[in-house]
C-alpha positions as CSV (number, residue, x, y, z in Angstrom):
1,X,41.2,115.6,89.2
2,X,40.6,114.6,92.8
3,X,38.3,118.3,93.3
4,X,36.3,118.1,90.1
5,X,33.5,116.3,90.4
6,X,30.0,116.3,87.8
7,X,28.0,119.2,87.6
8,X,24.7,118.4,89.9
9,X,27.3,117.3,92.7
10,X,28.5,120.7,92.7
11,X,25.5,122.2,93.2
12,X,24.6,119.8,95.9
13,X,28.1,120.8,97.4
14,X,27.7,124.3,97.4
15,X,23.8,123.2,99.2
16,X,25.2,121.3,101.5
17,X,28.0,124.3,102.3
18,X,25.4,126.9,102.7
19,X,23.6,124.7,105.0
20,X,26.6,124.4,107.1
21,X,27.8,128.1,107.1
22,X,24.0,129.1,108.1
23,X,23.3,126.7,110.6
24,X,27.5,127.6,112.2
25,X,26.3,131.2,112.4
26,X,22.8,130.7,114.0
27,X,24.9,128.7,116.6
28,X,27.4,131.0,117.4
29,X,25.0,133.9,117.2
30,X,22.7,132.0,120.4
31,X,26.4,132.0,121.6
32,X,26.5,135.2,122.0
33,X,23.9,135.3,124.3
34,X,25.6,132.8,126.6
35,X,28.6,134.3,126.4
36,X,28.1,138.5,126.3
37,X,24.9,138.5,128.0
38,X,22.6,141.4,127.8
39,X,21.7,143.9,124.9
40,X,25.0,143.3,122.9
41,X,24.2,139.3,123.3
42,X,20.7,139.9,122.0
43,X,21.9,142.4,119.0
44,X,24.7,139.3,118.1
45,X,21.9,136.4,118.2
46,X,19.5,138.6,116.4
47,X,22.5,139.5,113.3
48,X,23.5,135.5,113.6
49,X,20.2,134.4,113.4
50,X,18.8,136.2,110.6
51,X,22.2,135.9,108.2
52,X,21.9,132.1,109.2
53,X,18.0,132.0,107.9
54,X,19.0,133.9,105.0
55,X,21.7,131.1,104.0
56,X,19.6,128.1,104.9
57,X,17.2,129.9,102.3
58,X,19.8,130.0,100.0
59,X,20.9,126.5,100.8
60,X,17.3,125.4,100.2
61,X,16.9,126.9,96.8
62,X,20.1,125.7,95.2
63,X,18.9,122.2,96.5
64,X,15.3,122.8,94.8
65,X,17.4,123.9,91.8
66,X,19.6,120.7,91.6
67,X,16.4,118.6,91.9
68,X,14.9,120.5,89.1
69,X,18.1,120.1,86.8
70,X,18.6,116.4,87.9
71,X,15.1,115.4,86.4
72,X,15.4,117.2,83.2
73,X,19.3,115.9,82.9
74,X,20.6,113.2,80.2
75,X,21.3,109.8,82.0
76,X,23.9,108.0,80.0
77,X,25.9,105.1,80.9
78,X,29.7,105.5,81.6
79,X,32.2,103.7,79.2
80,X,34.4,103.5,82.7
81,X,32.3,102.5,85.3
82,X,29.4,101.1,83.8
83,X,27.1,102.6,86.3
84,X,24.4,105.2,84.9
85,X,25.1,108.7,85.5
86,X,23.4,112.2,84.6
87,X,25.2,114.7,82.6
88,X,23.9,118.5,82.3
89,X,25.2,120.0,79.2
90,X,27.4,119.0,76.6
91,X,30.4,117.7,78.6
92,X,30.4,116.6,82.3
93,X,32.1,114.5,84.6
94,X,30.5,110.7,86.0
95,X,29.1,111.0,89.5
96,X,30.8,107.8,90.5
97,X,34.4,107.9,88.7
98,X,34.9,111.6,87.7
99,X,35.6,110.3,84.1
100,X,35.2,113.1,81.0
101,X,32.0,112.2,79.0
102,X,30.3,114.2,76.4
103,X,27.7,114.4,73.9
104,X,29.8,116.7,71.3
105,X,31.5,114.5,68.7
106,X,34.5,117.1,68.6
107,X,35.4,117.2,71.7
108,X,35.4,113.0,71.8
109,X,38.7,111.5,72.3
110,X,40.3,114.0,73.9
111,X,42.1,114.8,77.0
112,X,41.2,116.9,80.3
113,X,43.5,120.0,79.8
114,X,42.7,119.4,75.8
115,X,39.1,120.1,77.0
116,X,39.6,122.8,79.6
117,X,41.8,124.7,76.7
118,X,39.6,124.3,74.4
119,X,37.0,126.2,76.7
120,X,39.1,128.5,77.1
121,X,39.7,129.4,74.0
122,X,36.2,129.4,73.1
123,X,35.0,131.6,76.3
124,X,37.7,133.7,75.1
125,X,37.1,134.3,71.1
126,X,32.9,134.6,72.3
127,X,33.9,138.2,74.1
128,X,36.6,139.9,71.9
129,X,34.2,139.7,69.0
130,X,32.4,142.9,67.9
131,X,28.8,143.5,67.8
């Protein structure tokens, strides 16, 4: 339970990782200037540089799509915490506490790895039917 966290924060995460990765990789590629000097320096930065702008552009449009998905998402209050939270689809997880909330009446009172193989089972029967 301590890695799963509510849907929106793990497209913040996976933001915030890209940011990270692309800005690491524009830093070692000046590196390489530093360090190899010359052509091969200047070939490095140039590869570093433009595979880090391509995952700050990534990074920046997972963020715009988060933001887009946080305004449209359901704020309901959590039974545990009592703080409000946002949920995006049926089930979800709070922001604050991690807690299991949903909107589907059958899948109400019950537990984590009820829920998990429940989806499962579901993902599961949706692709082994015929057309």
């Amino acid at each position: 339970m301590l890695l799963k966290s509510s849907k929106i924060n793990e497209f913040r995460l996976w933001g915030l990782l890209l940011t990270m990765i692309g800005m690491g990789l524009m830093i070692l590629g000046t590196a390489g200037v530093v360090f190899l000097g010359g052509q091969a320096g200047k070939i490095i930065a140039g590869i570093g540089l433009v595979i880090g702008l391509f995952s700050m552009l990534g990074s920046m449009g997972i963020y715009f799509w988060a933001g887009m998905m946080s305004t449209s998402a359901v704020q309901v209050d959590c039974p545990e915490c009592h703080k409000m939270t946002k949920m995006l689809g049926k089930t979800d997880r709070c922001m604050f506490c991690k807690t299991i909330l949903t909107m589907d009446a059958s899948k109400a009172n019950i537990t984590a790895d009820e829920l998990e193989l429940a989806q499962q089972h579901s993902s599961s029967g949706s692709q082994s039917k015929p057309m």
